[in-house]
Structures are given as C-alpha cells and as structure tokens.
Kinemage of the C-alpha trace (Angstrom):
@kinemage 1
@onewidth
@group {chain A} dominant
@subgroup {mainchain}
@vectorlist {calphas} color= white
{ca unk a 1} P -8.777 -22.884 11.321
{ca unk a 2} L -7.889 -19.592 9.690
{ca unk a 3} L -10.313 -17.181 8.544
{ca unk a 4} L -9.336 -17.889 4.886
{ca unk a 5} L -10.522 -14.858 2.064
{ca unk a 6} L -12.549 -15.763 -0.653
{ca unk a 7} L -13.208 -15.285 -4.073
{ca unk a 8} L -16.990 -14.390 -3.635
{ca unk a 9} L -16.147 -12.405 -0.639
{ca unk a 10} L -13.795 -9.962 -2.391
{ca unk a 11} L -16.359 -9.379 -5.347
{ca unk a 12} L -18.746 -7.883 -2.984
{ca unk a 13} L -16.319 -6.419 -1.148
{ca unk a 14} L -15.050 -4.276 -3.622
{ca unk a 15} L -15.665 -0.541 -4.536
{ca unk a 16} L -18.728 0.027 -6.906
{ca unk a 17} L -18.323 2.929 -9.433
{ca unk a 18} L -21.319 5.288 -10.093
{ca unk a 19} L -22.054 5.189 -13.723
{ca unk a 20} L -23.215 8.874 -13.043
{ca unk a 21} L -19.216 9.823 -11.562
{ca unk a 22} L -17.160 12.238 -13.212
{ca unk a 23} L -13.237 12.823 -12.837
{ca unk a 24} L -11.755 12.372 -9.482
{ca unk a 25} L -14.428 10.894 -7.782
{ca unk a 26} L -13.507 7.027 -8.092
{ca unk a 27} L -10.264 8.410 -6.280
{ca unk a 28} L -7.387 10.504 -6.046
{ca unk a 29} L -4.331 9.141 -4.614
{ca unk a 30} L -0.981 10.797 -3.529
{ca unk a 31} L 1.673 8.620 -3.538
{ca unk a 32} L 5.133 9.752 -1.929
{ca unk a 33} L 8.327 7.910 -2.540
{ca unk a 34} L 11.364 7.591 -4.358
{ca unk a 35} L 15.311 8.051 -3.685
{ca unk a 36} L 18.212 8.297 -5.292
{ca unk a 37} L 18.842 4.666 -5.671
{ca unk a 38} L 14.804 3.415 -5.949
{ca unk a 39} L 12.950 5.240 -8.437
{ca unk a 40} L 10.766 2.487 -9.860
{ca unk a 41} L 9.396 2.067 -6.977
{ca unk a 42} L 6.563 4.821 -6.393
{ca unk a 43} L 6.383 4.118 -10.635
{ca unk a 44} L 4.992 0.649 -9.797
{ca unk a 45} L 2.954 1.626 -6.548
{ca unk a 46} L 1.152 3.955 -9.197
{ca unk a 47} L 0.650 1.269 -11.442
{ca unk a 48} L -1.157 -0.688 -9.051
{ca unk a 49} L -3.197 2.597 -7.978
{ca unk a 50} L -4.044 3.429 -11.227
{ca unk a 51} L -4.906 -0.847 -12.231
{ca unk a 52} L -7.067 -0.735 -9.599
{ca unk a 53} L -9.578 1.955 -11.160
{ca unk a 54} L -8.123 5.197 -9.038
{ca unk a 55} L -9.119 8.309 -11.252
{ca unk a 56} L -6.464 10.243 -10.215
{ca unk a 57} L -2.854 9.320 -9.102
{ca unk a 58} L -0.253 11.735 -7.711
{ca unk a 59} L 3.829 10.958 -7.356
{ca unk a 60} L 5.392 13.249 -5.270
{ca unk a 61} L 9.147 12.705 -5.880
{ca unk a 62} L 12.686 13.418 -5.005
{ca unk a 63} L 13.871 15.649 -7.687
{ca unk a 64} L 16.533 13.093 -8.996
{ca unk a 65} L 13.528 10.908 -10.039
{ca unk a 66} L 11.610 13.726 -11.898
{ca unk a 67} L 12.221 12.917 -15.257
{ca unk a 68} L 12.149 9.339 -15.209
{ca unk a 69} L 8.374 9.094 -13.088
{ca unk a 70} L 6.745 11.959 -15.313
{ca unk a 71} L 8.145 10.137 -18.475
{ca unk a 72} L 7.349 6.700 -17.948
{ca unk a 73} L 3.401 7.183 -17.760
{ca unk a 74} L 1.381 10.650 -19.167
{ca unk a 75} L -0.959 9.058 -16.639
{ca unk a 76} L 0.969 10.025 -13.376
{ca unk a 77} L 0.354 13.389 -12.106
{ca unk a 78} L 3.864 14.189 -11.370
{ca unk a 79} L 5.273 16.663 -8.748
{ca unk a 80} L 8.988 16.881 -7.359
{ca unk a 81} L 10.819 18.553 -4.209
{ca unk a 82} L 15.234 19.323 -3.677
{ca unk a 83} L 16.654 16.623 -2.404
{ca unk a 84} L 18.018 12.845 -2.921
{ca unk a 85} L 15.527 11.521 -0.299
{ca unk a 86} L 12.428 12.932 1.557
{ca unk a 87} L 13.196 15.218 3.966
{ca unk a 88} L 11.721 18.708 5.454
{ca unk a 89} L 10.789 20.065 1.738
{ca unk a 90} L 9.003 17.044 1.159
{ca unk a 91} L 6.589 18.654 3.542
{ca unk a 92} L 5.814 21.757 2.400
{ca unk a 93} L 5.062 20.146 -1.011
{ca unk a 94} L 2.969 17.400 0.654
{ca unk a 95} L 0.690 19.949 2.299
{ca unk a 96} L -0.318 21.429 -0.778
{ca unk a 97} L -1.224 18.117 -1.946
{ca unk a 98} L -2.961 16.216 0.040
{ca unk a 99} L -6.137 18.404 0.996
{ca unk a 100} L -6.919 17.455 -2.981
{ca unk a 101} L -6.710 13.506 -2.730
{ca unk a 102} L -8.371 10.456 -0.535
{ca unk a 103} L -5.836 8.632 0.354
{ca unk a 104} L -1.826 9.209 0.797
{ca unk a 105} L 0.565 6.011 0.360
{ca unk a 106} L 4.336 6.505 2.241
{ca unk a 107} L 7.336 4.775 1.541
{ca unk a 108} L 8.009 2.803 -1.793
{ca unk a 109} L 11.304 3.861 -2.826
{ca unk a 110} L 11.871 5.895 0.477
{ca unk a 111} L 15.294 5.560 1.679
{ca unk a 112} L 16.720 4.319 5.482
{ca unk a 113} L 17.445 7.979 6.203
{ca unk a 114} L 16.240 9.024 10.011
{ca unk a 115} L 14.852 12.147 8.549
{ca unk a 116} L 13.189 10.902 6.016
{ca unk a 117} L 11.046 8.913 8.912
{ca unk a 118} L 11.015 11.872 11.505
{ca unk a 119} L 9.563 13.865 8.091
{ca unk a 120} L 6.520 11.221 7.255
{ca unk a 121} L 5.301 11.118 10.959
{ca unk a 122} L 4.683 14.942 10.469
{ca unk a 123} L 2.898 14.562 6.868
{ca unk a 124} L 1.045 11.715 9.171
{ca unk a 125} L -0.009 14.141 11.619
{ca unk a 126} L -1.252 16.676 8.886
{ca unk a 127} L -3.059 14.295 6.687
{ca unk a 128} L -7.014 14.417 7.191
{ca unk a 129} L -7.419 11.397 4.342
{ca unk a 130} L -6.628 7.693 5.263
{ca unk a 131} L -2.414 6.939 5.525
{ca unk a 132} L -0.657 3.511 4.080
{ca unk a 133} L 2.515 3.052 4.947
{ca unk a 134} L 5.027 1.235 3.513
{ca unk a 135} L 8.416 -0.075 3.093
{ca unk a 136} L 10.448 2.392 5.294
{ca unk a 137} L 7.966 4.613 5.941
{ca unk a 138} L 6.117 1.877 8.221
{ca unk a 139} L 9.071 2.727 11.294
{ca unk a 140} L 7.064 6.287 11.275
{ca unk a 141} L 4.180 4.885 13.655
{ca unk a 142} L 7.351 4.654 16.181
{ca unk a 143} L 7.802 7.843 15.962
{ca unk a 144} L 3.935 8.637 16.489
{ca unk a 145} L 3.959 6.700 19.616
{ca unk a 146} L 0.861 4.265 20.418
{ca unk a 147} L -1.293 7.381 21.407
{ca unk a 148} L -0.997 8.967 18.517
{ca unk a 149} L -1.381 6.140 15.952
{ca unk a 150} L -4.242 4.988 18.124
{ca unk a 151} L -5.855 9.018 17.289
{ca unk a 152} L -5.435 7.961 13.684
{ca unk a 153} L -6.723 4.658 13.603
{ca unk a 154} L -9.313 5.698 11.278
{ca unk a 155} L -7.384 5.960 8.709
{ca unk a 156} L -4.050 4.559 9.062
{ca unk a 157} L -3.008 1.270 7.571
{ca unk a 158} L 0.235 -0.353 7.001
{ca unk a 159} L 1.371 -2.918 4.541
{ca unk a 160} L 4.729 -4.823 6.081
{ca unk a 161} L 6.733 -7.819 5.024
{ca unk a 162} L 8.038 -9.633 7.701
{ca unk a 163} L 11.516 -8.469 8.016
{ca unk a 164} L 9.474 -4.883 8.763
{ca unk a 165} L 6.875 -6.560 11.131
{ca unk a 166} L 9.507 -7.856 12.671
{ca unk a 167} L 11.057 -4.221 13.456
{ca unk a 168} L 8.271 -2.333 14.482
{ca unk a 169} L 7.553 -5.234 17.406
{ca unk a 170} L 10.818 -5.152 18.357
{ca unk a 171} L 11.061 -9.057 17.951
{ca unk a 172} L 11.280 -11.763 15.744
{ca unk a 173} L 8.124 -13.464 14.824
{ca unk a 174} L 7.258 -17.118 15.578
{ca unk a 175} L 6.968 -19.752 12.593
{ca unk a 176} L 3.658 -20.856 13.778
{ca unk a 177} L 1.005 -19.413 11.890
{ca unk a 178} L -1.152 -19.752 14.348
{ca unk a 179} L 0.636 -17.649 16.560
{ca unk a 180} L 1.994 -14.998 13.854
{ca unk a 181} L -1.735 -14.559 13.514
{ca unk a 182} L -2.298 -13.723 17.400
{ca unk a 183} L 0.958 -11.704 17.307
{ca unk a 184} L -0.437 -9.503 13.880
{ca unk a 185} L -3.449 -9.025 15.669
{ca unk a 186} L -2.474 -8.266 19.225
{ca unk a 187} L -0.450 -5.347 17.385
{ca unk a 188} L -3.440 -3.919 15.417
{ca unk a 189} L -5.925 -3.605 18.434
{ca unk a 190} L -2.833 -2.351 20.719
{ca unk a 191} L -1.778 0.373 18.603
{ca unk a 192} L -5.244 1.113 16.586
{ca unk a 193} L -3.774 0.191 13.106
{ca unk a 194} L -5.187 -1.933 10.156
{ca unk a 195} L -1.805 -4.573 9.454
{ca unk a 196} L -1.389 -6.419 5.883
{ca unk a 197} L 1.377 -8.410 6.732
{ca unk a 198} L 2.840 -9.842 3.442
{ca unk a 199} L 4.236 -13.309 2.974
{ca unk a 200} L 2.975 -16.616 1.463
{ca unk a 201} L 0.418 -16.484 3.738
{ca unk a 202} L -1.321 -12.732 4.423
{ca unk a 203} L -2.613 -11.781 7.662
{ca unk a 204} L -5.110 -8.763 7.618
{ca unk a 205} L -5.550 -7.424 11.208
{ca unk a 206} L -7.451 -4.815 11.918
{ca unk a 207} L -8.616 -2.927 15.498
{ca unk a 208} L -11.983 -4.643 16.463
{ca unk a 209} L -12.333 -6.856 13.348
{ca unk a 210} L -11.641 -10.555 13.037
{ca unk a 211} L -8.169 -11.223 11.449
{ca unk a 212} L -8.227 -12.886 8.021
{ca unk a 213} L -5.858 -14.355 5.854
{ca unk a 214} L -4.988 -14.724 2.349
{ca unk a 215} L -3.493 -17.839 0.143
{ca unk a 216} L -3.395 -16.234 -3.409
{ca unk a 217} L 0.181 -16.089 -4.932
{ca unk a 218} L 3.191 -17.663 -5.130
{ca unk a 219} L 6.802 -18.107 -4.904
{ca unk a 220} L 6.905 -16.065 -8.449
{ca unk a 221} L 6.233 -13.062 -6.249
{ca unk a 222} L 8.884 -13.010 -4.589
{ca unk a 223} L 10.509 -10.997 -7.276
{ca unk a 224} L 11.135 -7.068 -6.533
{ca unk a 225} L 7.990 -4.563 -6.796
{ca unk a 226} L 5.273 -6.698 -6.200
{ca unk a 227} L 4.841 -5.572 -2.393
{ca unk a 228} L 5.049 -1.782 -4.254
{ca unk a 229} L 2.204 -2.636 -5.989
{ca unk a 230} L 0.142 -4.305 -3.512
{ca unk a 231} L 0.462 -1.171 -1.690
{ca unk a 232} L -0.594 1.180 -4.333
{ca unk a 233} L -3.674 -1.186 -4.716
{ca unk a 234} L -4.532 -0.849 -0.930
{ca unk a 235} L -3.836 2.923 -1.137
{ca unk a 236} L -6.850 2.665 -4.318
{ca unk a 237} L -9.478 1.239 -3.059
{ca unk a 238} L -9.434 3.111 0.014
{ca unk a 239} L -9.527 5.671 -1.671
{ca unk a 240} L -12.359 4.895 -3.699
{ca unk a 241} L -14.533 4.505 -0.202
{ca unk a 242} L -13.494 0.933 0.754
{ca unk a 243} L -12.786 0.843 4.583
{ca unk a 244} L -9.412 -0.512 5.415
{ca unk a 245} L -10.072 -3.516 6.257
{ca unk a 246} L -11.408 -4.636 3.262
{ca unk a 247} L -9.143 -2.804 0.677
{ca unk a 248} L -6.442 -4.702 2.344
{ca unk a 249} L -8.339 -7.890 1.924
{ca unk a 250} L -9.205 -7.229 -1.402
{ca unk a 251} L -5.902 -6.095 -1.988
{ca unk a 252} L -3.778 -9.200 -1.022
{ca unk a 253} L -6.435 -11.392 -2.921
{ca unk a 254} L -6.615 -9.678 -6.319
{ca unk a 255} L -2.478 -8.898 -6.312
{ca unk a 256} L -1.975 -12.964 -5.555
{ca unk a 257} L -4.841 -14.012 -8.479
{ca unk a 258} L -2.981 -11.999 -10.631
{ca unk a 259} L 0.516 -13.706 -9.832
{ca unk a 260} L -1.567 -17.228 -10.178
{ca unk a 261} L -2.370 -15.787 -13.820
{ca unk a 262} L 0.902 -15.332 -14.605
{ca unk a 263} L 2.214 -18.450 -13.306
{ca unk a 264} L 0.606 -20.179 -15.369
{ca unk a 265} L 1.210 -17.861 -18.333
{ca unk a 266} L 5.002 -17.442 -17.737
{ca unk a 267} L 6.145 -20.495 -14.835
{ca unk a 268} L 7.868 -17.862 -12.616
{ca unk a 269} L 9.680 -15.805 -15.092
{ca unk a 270} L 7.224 -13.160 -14.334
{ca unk a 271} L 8.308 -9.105 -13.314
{ca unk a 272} L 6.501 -7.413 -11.001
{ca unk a 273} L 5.481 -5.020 -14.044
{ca unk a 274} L 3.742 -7.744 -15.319
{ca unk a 275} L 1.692 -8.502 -12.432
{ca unk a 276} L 0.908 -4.338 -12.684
{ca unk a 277} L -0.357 -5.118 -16.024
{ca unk a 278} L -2.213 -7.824 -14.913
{ca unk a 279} L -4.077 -6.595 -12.575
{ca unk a 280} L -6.976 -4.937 -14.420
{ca unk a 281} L -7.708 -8.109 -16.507
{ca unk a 282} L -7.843 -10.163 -12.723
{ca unk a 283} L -10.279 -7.492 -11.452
{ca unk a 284} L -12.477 -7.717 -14.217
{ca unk a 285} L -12.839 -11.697 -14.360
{ca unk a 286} L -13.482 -11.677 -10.281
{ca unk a 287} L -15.255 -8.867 -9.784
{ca unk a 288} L -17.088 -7.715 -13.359
C-alpha cells in the first residue's frame, strides 16, 4: 500500500519561524521565468513563495514582462534582462542574484527555446543554494548529464507533470500506480534528484528516502497555474531550511488542502489565483 502523506505529518514537518528572526532570514527566493507569451506565470510561482511565509521573493524576468510582474505586487522584488525568453543575459543577471537568496526556482513561464535550456544548466552549475526546476526548465538535468545532477543532488529538486516525466525518461509512463511509483523512484536514486511528480495522485521520490505520495486535490486543479504555484511553494520552504524531501511533501499536501477548500467554496469554478490566495489561510488551520 502506498506510503500515503498525512495531515499530522506535514504539521511537524514544516519550517518553524524564530520569533527572534529579522528580514530575510525565513527565506529569500529567486525565481526565474517568464516569456513573451507566459508572464503570469513566475507572478503566480511568487505568489505561492511569498503564501508560504518566504521573506523575500525575487522575479528575474524577460524584459517584455517588466512592467506587468513589478506592477502586479509591491511585494515582488523585481529585476529584468534583453530579451523575449531567457537566454545568455539571463546569466549574467542571475549571478548577481543568487549569492543573496536560498533557493532558485527555473522555469514557470520559460519558453521551449533550446537556449533557454542550454542557459539554465549553466545558472545550475553556478548556483551554491538548492535548484527547483520546473516546467521547461526540468529538460536542463539532460543537459547536466547523470554525473553532474548526481554532484548536485543536494540541492536539486524538480517538480514535473507527467507529460514532462514522461520526457526526461525518454518513455511513456505505465497507468499502474504501483509501477509509476517504482518508475519515479528508480529515476530519483539513478540520477540523485528529489522528483514531485504532479497528477491526481503525487509521487515524492527522493535519493535514499522512501517514496511517498499525496491524495489532496482535485479535478478543480486542473486549471492553468496551479503547478506554478506548487512550485513556488516547494522553492519556499526549502528555502526556509526544509530539506527537499519534505518541502515537496509539504508542498503537494498544503497546495491540494487548499484546492479541497475551494471546492467546496466555489464547486470547481476556482482560478489558480485563488488557490494562491488560499494558501496562507490552509497553512494556518494545518499547521498553526
């Protein structure tokens, strides 16, 4: 029987604040994303960042989204770089960044350009905090190669949906969730990656940890943004000192309770700003 995630589990699990802590450090988080044709989606991943108790939350964005991210929120610490799309000035604007943060999320938003992958497996290589990857960032471990994603299995963690799982293994997933579990897992110790694989069911795999799994959610979520979210939520914790694994288990929990809230609020006419909203209130009534 599945390793199932519960309630109690994820309100120890989660990352106590210091009543004695001042600014930035209950984390800083740089998230990089955007394109010409998917602004909103670094916009939510911050939402979930900054829902999630992050102090401090970076988007570093293609210029054409500029306006839009720094105006949406005063929260958002907003920086841009030319370009439609990340590519090799992303870089030099990431490397100022990220010796100032704890955790760096890739790919909401990020577009299918090659470059814009051969670009994050660089920022990958210079980062010294822990990695997400998302979205279309998540083909950048490819371009690592297993030895090198294996060197930064400390603190590199990927959130895909299945259509992206089923990519990066070069193979299409089997229905039975018994096996998609031994798949999941078999990838995480082989290449020395933690693995939130979204769907109705998670799966949380991580290198020399037993795989668990999720049931929070619901059809509802289906709806566009949600996955940015979850990923700005993973990006959080870890960033406010929860390992890996269990910012991804926490993660998938708390982002699913706070669709269940909703669906009963709303049925499933529910945006996946709403669940962003959301989230803070779900937090508090799980873990206090």
């Amino acid at each position: 029987m599945s390793n199932i995630i519960k309630k109690s589990e994820v309100a120890k699990m989660y990352p106590r604040r210091d009543p004695n802590s001042h600014k930035g450090q209950n984390g800083r988080v740089l998230i990089i994303g955007g394109s010409l044709n998917y602004f909103g989606a670094p916009i939510l991943a911050g939402l979930g960042a900054l829902g999630s108790g992050a102090d401090l939350v970076y988007l570093l964005v293609p210029e054409c989204n500029f306006d839009v991210s720094r105006s949406f929120y005063p929260d958002f610490i907003v920086r841009k770089y030319p370009g439609n799309f990340v590519n090799s000035r992303t870089l030099d604007s990431a490397v100022e960044l990220l010796p100032n943060v704890d955790a760096v999320l890739m790919g909401p938003g990020v577009s299918e350009d090659p470059e814009s992958v051969r670009i994050i497996a660089r920022i990958i290589k210079k980062a010294q905090c822990h990695v997400v990857l998302d979205a279309e960032a998540i083909p950048a471990i490819a371009q690592l190669g297993m030895q090198s994603a294996s060197e930064h299995q400390h603190h590199l963690t990927i959130t895909p949906h299945r259509r992206e799982m089923d990519e990066i293994t070069e193979g299409a997933l089997p229905d039975d969730p018994e096996e998609l579990e031994k798949v999941v897992t078999d990838f995480a110790h082989k290449w020395g990656v933690t693995i939130l694989l979204k769907g109705p069911r998670d799966i949380i795999a991580s290198p020399h940890q037993t795989t668990r799994v999720n049931t929070t959610g619901n059809a509802g979520m289906t709806v566009g943004g949600t996955g940015d979210i979850l990923a700005g939520l993973t990006a959080s914790l870890i960033a406010q000192h929860a390992s890996p694994y269990e910012a991804c288990q926490s993660a998938a929990f708390l982002n699913g309770a706070a669709g269940d809230t909703l669906l009963r609020q709303k049925g499933y006419n529910f945006m996946a700003t709403d669940v962003a909203l959301e989230l803070p209130y779900t937090i508090h009534s799980i873990v206090g």
